[in-house]
C-alpha positions in Angstrom: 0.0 0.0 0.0 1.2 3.5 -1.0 2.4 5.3 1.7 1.5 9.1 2.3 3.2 12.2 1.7 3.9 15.0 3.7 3.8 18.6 3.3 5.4 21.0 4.4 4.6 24.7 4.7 6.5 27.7 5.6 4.1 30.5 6.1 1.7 27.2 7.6 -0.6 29.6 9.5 -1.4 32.0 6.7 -4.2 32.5 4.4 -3.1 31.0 1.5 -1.5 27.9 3.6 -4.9 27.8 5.9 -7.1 27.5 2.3 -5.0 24.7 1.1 -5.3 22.7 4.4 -8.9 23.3 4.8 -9.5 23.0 1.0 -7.7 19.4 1.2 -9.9 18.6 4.0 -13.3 19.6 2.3 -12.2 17.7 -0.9 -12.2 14.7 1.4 -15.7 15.2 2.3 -17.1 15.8 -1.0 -16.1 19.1 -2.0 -15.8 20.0 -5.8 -12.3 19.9 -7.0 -12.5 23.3 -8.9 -9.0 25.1 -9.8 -7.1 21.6 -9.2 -5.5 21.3 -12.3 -3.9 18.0 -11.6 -7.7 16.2 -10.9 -7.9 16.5 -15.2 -8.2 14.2 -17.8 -4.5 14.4 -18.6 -3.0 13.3 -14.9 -5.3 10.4 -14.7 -3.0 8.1 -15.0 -0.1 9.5 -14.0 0.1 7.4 -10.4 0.0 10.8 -8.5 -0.7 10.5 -4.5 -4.2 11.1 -4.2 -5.0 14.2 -2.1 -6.4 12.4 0.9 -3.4 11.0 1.3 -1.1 14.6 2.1 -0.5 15.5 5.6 0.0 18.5 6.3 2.3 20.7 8.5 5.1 23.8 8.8 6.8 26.6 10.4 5.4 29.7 11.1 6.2 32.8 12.8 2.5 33.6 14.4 0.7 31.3 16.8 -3.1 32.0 15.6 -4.4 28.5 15.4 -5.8 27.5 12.1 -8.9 27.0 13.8 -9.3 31.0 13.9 -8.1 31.6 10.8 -10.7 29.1 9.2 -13.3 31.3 11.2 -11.4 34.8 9.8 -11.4 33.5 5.9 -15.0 32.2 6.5 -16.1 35.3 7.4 -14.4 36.9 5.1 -15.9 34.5 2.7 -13.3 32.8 1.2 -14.1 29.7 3.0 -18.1 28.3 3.1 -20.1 28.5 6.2 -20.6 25.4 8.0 -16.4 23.7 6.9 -14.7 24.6 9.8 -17.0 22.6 12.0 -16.8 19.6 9.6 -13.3 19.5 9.0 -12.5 20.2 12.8 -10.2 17.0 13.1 -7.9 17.5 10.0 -7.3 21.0 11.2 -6.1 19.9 14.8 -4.2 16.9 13.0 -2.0 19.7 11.2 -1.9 22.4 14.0 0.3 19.4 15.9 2.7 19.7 13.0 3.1 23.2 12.9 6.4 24.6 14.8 6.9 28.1 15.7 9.3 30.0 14.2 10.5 33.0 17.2 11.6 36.2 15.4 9.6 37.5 12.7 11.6 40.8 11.9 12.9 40.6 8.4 16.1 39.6 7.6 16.7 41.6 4.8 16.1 44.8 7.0 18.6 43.2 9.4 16.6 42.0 11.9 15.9 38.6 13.8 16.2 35.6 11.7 13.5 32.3 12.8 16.1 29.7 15.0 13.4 26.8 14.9 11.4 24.7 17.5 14.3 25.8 20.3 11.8 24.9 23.2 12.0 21.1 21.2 15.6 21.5 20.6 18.7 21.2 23.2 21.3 23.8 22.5 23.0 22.9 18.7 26.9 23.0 18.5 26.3 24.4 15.0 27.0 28.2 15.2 24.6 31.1 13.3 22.2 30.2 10.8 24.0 27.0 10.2 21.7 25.8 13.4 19.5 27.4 12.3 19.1 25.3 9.4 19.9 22.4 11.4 17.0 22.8 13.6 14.2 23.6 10.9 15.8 20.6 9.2 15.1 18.6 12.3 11.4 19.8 12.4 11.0 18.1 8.7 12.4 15.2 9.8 10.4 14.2 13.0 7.4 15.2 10.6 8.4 12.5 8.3 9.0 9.9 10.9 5.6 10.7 12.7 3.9 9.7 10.2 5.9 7.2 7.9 6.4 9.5 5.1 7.2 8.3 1.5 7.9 12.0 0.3 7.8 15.1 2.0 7.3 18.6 -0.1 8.5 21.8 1.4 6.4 24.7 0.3 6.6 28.1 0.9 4.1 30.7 0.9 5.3 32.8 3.6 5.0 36.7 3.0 7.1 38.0 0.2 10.7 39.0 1.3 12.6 42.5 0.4 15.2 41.8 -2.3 18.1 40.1 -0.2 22.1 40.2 -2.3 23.6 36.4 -1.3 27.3 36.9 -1.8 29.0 33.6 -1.8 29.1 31.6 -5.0 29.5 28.1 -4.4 27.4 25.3 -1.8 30.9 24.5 -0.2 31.4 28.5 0.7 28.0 29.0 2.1 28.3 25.8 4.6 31.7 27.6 5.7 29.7 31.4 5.9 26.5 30.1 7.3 28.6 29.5 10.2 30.3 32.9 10.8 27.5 35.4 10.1 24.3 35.9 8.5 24.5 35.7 4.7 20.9 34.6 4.1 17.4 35.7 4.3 14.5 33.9 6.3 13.6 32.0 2.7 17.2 30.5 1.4 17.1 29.1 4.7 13.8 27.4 4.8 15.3 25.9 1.3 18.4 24.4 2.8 16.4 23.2 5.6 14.2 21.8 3.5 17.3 19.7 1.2 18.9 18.7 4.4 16.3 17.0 5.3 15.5 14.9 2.1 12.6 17.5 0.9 11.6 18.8 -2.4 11.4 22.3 -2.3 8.5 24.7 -3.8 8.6 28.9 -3.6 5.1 29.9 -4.5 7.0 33.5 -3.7 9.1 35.5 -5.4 11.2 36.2 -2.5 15.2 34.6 -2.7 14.7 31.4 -1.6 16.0 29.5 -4.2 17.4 32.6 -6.4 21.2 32.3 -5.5 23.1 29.4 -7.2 24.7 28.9 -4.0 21.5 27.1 -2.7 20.7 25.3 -5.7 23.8 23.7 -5.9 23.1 22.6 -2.1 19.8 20.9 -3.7 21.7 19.3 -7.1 24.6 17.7 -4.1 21.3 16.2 -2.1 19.9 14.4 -5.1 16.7 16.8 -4.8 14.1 18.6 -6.8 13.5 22.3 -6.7 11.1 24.8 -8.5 9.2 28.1 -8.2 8.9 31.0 -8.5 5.8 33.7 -7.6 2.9 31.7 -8.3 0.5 33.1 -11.3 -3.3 33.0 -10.1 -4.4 37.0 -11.4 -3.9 39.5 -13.5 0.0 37.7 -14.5 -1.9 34.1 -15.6 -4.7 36.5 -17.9 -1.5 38.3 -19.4 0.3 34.7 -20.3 -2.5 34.1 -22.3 -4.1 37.3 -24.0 0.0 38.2 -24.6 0.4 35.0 -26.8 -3.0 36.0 -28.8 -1.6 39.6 -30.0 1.6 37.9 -31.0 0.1 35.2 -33.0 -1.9 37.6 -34.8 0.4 40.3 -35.4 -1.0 43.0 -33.8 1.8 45.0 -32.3 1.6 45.7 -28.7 2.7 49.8 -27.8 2.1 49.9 -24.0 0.7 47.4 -21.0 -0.2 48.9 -17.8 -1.8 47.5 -14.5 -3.2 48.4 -11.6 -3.3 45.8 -8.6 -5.5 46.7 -5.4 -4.7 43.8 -2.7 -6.0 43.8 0.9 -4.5 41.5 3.5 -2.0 40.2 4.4 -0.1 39.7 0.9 -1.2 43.4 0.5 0.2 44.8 3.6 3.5 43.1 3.2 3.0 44.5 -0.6 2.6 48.0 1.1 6.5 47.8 1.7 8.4 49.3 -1.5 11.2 46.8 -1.1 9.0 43.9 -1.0 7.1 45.5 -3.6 10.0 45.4 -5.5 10.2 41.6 -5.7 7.3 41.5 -6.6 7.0 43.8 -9.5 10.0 42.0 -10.9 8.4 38.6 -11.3 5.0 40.2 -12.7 6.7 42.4 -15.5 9.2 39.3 -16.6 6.8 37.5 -18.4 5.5 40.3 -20.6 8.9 41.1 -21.5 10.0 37.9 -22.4 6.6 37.4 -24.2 6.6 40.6 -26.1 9.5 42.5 -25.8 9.8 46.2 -24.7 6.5 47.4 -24.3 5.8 51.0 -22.1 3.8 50.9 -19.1 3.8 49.4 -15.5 2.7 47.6 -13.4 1.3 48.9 -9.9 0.2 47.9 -6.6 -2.0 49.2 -3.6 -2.8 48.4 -0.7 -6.3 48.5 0.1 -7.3 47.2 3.4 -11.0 46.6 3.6 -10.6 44.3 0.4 -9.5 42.0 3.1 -8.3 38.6 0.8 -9.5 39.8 -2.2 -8.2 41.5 -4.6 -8.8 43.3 -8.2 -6.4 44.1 -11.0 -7.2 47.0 -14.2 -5.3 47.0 -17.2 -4.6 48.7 -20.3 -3.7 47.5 -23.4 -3.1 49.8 -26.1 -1.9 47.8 -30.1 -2.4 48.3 -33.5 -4.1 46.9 -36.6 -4.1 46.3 -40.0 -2.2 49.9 -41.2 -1.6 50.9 -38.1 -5.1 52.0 -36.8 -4.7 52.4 -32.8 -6.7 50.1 -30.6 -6.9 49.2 -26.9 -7.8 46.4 -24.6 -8.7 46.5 -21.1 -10.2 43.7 -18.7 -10.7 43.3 -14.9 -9.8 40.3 -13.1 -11.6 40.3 -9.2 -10.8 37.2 -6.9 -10.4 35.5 -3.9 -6.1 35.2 -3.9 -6.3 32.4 -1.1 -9.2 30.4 -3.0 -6.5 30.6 -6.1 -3.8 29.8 -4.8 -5.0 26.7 -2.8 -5.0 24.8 -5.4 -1.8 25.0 -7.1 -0.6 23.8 -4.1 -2.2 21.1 -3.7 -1.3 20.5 -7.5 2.5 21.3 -6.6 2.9 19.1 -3.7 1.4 16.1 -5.8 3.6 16.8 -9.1 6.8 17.4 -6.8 6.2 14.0 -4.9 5.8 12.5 -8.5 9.5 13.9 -9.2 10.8 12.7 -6.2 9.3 9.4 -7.4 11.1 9.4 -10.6 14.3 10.8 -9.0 14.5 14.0 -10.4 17.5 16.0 -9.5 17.6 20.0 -10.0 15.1 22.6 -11.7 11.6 21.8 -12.4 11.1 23.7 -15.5 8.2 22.4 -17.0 6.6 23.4 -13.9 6.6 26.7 -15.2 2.7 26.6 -15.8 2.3 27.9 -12.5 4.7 30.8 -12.1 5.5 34.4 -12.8 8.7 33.8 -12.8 9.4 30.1 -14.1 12.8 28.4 -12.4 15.4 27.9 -15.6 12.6 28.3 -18.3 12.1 31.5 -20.7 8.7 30.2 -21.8 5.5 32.4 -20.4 2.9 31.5 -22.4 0.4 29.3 -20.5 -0.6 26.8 -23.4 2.7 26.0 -24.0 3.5 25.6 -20.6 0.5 23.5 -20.1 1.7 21.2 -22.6 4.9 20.7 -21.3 4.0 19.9 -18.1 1.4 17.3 -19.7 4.7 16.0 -21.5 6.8 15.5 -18.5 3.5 13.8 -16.4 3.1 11.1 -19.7 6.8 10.4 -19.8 6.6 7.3 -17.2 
């Protein structure tokens, strides 16, 4: 009998990571699996772990059960009335997995960086964040063994990071800095905690997690799968496909601009120009890539009362036949925890399938679910689509 698989989320007590654990939950009591790409035609038979069969757990920084967060997103009507009372077992089940992380001041502003479970953990002889990634390591690994893991997929959708400059080059001169002083952010280090401790690694982010070739190499030497980055769930997954359209017609594209109104928490940390900044980068990639230079840009408010919804505007301006001006402009409104939730779910499933097959390094043709695709140039989401479906058929 299959065994299950584990997953692990950093950012475990958010909204998007408190949607996917309910949302796994609800699909086990009936629930429609609507925005769960991998319950399709084309992954039926690709042998991955059915999604009753993911446990769930994590690190966080904030000790809000997700029992009161299921009542805040219900509320707030992301979640239906009535599932946090059904599902109330599941959610205690992963709240026992989740370990706080003390110190939530951003590392990139030189604050605090998280130093694990230490209430769980005896004093480690492994100096600065070396021990740290020891300990968060540690956390994975007595998750695993709980539970008999087959897998385990580290995920994280923690809040979006400043920009963070790594400067060591190599795996073998980060082990020796990690050890002297602080050369990474809060993110990197969740990665390397989650290689040392046999994990696949996801960034649904765009912070630097997995950015540096320092830490990748650190995943290649483990034997271990890696992908990301800044999932695509808005106005960025409309683009990769209405982009596509103006080039296969054509129709020259003059300027792109968009406005992004986001409440919550995404929007608050979004607030920050720096983290902002990481942001913007992954959204205006694709269009680039897609299209080339194009004027306009891309913007983003904070609006609090939209709580965890959120709205995007753009404006599209091209040209016809002879060069007659012409403009586009759509509206995209939704729920950013209800679609995110399930590209999770659809990550952690694919990346146990990799770990399956042994699958060492970048996930590329993962790329159908990110801004900013890991080692892959390609944006537009059909093609993306079908090389995903391509790597799923190739066992």
């Amino acid at each position: 009998m299959r065994r299950r698989v584990g997953v692990w989320l950093f950012g475990a007590r958010g909204s998007v990571a408190t949607t996917t654990i309910a949302g796994a939950a609800a699909l086990d009591h009936g629930a429609p699996a609507a925005g769960v790409v991998t319950e399709l035609p084309d992954f039926s038979s690709a042998g991955l772990v059915p999604t009753d069969q993911l446990v769930f757990g994590g690190h966080d920084v904030v000790e809000t059960p997700l029992s009161k967060q299921v009542e805040r997103l219900t509320a707030g009507g992301v979640l239906p009335a009535g599932l946090g009372t059904l599902i109330t077992a599941e959610l205690a089940e992963a709240e026992r997995n989740i370990t706080l992380l003390p110190g939530n001041r951003n590392a990139a502003e030189g604050g605090d960086l998280p130093v694990g479970a230490v209430a769980h953990h005896p004093p480690d002889p492994q100096p600065g964040q070396f021990g740290v990634v020891r300990r968060m390591a540690e956390d994975i690994r007595a998750f695993r063994l709980r539970y008999d893991l087959e897998h385990v997929v580290a995920i994280n959708v923690a809040s979006t990071e400043a920009p963070y400059e790594v400067d060591v080059d190599s795996a073998a001169e980060l082990r020796m800095a990690l050890g002297e002083r602080d050369v990474l952010p809060p993110s990197s280090l969740g990665a390397l905690a989650a290689f040392e401790a046999g994990a696949a690694y996801m960034d649904f982010t765009p912070s630097t997690s997995i950015k540096p070739e320092a830490v990748r190499e650190w995943a290649i030497e483990k034997g271990l799968p890696y992908g990301g980055q800044d999932a695509k769930t808005g106005e960025t997954l409309v683009k990769s496909v209405l982009a596509p359209m103006f080039v296969h017609r054509a129709l020259p594209v003059h300027a792109w601009s968009g406005t992004n109104l986001l409440g919550g928490g995404d929007g608050a940390t979004l607030a920050d120009p720096r983290a902002a900044e990481s942001k913007g980068v992954s959204k205006e990639r694709g269009l680039s890539e897609m299209l080339g230079d194009v004027a306009g840009e891309v913007h983003i408010d904070y609006v609090d009362p939209m709580g965890d919804w959120k709205t995007a505007w753009d404006h599209v301006v091209f040209s016809g036949f002879l060069g007659v001006r012409m403009t586009l402009q759509f509206t995209w409104q939704g729920c950013d925890s209800a679609l995110a939730a399930p590209l999770v779910l659809d990550l952690a499933r694919l990346s146990a399938l990799a770990l399956e097959r042994k699958h060492v390094g970048a996930m590329p043709f993962l790329g159908f679910y990110f801004k900013d695709p890991i080692e892959s140039s390609e944006h537009a989401l059909a093609r993306q689509y079908d090389a995903l479906v391509r790597w799923v058929r190739e066992c």
